[in-house]
Backbone bond lengths (Angstrom), bond angles and torsions (degrees), N, CA, C in turn:
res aa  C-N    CA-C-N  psi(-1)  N-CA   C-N-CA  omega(-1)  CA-C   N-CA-C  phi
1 X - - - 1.444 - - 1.527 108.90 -
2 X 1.406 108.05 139.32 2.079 101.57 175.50 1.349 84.02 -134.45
3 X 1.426 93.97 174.52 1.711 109.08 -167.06 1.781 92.54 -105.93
4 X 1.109 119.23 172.94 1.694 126.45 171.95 1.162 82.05 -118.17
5 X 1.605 81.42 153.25 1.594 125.37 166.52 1.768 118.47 -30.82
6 X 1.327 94.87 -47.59 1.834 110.31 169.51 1.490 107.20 -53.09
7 X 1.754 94.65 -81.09 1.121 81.73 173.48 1.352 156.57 -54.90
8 X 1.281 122.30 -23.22 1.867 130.50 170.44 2.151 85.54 -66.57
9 X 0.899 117.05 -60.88 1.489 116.41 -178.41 1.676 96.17 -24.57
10 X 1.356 101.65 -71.02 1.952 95.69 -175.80 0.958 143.41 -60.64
11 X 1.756 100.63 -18.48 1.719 111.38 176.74 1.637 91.25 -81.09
12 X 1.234 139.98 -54.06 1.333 137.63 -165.38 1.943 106.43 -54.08
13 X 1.193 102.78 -57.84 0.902 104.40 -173.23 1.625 120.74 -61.24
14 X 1.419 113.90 -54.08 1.513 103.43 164.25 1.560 127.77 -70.80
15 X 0.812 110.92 -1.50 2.001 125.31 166.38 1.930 90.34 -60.17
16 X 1.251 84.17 -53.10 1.680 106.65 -151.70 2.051 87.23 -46.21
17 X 1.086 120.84 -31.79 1.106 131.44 -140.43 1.726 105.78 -98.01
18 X 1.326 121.48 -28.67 1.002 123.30 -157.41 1.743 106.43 -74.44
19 X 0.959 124.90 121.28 0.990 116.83 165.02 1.738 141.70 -89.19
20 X 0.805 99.99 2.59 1.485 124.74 174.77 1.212 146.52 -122.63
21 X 1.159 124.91 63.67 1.477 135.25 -117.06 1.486 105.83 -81.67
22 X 1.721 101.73 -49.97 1.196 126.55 175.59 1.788 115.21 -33.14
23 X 1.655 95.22 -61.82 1.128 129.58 -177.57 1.586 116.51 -37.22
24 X 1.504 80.84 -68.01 2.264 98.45 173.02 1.259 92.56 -49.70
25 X 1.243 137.32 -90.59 1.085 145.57 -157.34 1.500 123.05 -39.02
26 X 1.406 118.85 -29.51 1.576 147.31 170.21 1.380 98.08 -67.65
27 X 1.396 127.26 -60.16 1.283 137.80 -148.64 1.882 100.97 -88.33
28 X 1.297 100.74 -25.78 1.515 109.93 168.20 1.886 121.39 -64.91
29 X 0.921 99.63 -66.78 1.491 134.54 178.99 1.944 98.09 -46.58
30 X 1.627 123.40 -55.02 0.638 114.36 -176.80 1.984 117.36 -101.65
31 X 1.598 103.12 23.36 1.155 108.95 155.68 1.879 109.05 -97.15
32 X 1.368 95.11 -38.05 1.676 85.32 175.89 1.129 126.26 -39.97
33 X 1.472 106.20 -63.77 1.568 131.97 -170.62 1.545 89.37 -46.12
34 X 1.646 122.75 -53.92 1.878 99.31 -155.56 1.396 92.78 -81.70
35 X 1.612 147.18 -44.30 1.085 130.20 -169.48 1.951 107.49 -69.72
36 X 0.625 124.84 20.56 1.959 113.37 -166.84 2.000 92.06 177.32
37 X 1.446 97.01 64.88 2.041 106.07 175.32 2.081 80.05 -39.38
38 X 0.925 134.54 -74.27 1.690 154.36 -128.49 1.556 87.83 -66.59
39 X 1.475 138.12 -5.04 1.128 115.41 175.67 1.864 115.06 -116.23
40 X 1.224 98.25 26.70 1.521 100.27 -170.45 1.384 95.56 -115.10
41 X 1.057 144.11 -0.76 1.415 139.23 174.85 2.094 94.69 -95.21
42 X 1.097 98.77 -10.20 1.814 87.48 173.14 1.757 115.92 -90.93
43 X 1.731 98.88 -8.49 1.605 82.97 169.24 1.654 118.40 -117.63
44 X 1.469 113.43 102.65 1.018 131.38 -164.47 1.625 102.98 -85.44
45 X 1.078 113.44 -16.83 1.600 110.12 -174.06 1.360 131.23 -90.78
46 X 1.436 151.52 -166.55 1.401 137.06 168.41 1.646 107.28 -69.81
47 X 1.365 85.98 109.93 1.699 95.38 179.77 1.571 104.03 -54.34
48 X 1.567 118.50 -47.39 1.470 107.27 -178.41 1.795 125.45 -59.24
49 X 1.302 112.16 -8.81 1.625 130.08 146.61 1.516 123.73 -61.36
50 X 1.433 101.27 -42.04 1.252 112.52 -160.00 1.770 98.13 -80.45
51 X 1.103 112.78 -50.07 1.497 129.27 176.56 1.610 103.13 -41.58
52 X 1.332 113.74 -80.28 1.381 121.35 157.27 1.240 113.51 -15.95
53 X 1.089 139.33 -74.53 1.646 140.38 -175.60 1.125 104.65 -62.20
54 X 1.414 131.73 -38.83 1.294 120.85 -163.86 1.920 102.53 -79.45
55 X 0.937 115.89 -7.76 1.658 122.22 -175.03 1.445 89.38 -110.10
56 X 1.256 162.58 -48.44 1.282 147.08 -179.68 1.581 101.74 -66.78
57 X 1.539 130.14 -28.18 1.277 114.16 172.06 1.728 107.32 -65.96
58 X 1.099 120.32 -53.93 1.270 122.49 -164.06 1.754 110.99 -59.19
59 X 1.549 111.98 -42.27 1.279 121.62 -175.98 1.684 93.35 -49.44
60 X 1.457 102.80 -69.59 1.493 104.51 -174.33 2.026 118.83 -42.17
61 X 0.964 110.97 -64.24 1.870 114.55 175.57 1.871 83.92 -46.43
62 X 1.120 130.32 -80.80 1.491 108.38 -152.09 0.969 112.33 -60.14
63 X 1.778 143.06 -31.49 1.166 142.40 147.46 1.771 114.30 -8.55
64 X 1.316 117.51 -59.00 1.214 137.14 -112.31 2.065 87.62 -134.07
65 X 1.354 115.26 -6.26 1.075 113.42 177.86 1.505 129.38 -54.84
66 X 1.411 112.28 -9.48 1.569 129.85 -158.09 1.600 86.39 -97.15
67 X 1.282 120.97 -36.88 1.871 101.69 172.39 1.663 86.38 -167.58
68 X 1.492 108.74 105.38 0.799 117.75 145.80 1.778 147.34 -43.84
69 X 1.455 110.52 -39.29 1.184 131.48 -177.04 1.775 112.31 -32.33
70 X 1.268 111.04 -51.23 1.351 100.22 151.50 1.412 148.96 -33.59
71 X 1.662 106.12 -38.08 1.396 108.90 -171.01 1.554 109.07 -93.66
72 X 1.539 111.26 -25.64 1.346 119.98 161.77 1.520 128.34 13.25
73 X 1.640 96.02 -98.18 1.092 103.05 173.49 1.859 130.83 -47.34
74 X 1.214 98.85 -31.96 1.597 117.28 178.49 1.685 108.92 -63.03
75 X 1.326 107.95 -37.56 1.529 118.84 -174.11 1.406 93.59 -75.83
76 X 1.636 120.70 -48.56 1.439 108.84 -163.63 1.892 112.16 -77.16
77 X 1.580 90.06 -15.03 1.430 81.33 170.99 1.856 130.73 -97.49
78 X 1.316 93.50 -1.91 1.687 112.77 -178.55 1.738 80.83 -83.52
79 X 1.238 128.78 -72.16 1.439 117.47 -160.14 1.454 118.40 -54.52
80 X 1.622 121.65 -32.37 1.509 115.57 166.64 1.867 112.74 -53.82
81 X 1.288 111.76 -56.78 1.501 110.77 170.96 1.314 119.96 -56.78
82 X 1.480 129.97 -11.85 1.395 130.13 158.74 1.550 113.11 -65.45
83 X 1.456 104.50 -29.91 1.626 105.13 -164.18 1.996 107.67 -73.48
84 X 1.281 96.03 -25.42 1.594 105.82 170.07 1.589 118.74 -95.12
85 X 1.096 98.49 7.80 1.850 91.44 148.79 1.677 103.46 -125.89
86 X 1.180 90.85 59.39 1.699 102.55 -174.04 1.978 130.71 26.90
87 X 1.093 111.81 30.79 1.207 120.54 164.29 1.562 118.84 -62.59
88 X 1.390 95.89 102.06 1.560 109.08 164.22 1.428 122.49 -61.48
89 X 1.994 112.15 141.97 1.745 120.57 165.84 2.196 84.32 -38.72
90 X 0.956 132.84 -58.53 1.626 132.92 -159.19 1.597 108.98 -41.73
91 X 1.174 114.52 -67.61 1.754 136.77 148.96 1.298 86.07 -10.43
92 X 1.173 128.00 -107.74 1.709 134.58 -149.81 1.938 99.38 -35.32
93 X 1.096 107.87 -23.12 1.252 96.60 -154.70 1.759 100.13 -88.30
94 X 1.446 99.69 -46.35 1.691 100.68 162.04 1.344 128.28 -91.29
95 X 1.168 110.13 42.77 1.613 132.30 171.22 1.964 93.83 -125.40
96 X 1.028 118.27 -24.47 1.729 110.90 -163.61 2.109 83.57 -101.70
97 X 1.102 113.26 -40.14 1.601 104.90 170.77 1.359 125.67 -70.07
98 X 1.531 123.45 -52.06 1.787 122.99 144.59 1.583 123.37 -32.36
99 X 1.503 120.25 -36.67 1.360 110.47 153.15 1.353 134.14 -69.27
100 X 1.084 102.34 -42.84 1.891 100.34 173.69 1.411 116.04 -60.03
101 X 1.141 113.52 -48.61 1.842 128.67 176.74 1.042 101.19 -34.36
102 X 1.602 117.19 -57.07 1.426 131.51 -154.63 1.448 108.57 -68.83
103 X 1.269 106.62 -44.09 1.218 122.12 177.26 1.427 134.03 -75.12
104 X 1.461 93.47 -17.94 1.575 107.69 158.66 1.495 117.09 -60.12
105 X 1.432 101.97 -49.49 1.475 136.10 -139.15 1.766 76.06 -82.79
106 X 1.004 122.98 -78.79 1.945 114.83 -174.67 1.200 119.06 -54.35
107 X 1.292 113.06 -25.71 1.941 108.19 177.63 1.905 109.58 -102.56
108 X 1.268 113.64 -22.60 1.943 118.40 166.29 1.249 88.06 73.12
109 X 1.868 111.35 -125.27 1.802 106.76 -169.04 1.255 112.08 -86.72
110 X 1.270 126.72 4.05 1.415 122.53 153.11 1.542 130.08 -46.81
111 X 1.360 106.36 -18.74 1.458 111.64 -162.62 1.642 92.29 -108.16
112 X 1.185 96.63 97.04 1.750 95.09 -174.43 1.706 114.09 -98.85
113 X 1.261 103.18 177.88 1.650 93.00 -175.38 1.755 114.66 -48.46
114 X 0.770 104.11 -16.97 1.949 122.50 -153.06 1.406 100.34 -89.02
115 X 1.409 110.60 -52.69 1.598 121.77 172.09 1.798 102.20 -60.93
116 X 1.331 118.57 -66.62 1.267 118.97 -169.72 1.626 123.07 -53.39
117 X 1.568 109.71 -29.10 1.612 108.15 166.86 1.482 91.49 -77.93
118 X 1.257 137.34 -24.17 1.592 117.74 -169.61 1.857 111.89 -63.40
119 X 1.487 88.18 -34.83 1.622 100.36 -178.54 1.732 113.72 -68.23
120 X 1.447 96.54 -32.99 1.333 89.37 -154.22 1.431 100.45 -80.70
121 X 1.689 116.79 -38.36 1.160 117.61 169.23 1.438 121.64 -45.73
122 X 1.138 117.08 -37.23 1.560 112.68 174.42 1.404 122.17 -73.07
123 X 1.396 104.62 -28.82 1.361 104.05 169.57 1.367 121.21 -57.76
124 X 1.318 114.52 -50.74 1.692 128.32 -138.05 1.795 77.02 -103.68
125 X 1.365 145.21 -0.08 1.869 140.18 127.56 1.189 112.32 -17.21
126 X 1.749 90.46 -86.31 1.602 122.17 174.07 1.316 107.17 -26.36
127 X 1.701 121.40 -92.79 1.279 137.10 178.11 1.297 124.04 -18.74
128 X 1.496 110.04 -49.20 1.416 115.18 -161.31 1.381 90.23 -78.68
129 X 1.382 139.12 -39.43 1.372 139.52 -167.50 1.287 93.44 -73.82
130 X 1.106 145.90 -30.08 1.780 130.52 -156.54 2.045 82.27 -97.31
131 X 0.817 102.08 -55.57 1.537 114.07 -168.40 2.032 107.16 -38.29
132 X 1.491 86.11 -35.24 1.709 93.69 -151.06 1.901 84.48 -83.61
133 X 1.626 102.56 -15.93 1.707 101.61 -171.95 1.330 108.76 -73.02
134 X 1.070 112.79 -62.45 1.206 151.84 -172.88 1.969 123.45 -53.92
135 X 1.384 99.57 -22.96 1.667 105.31 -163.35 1.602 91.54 -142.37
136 X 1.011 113.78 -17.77 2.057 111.72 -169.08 1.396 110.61 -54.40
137 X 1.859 127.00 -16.09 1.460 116.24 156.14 1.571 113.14 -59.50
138 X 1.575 77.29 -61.20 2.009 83.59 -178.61 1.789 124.46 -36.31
139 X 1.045 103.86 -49.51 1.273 119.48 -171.02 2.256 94.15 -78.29
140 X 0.846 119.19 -32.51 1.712 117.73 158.50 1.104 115.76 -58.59
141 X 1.069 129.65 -34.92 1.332 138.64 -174.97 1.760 123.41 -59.83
């Protein structure tokens, strides 16, 4: 899957927009937890760290949407170290739905159908690359 020109345009641009970083990231975290109970026992650390990182990761990928190829390897190697704090291919999937929500949820009717495939497409980039790192024995198997 690749994103178009439009689309990286919309993820950048409404990134560009958010003003509340904390907030998204708050509002994320505690959509995960109610859709996917099974992924809140994996963050053991200061969530207000964790929040933080999780918005400097994202800043960076939308940054970085114009050629990814760089971050590549970094994704394929962040998703193998996910697999040892037991993060399931399942995880990715209610981590890529807790983002959109979230993102609904801070932008309301701003987030129109057009924006939301923009997101999701960028997500499910990401995903599929960490996924394909991360599980491609499993899935041999």
């Amino acid at each position: 899957m690749s994103l178009t020109t439009k689309q990286k345009i919309i993820v950048q641009t409404t990134f560009a927009q958010v003003t509340d970083a904390d907030k998204l990231a708050s509002r994320f975290y505690d959509r995960l937890f109610e859709i996917d109970p099974t992924t809140q026992p994996l963050f053991t650390h200061d969530m207000a760290e964790q929040r933080k990182k999780l918005m400097q990761t994202i800043a960076v990928v939308v940054n970085s949407l114009d050629d990814l190829s760089p971050l590549i390897p970094a994704i394929q190697n962040l998703a193998r170290r996910h697999v040892t704090y037991s993060v399931t291919q399942e995880h990715w999937l209610s981590v890529g739905s807790a983002l959109l929500w979230a993102l609904e949820d801070a932008f309301g009717a701003a987030f129109t159908n057009e924006v939301r495939e923009a997101w999701a497409a960028a997500y499910s980039l990401i995903a599929d690359v960490a996924i394909d790192a991360a599980y491609q024995k499993e899935r041999a198997s």
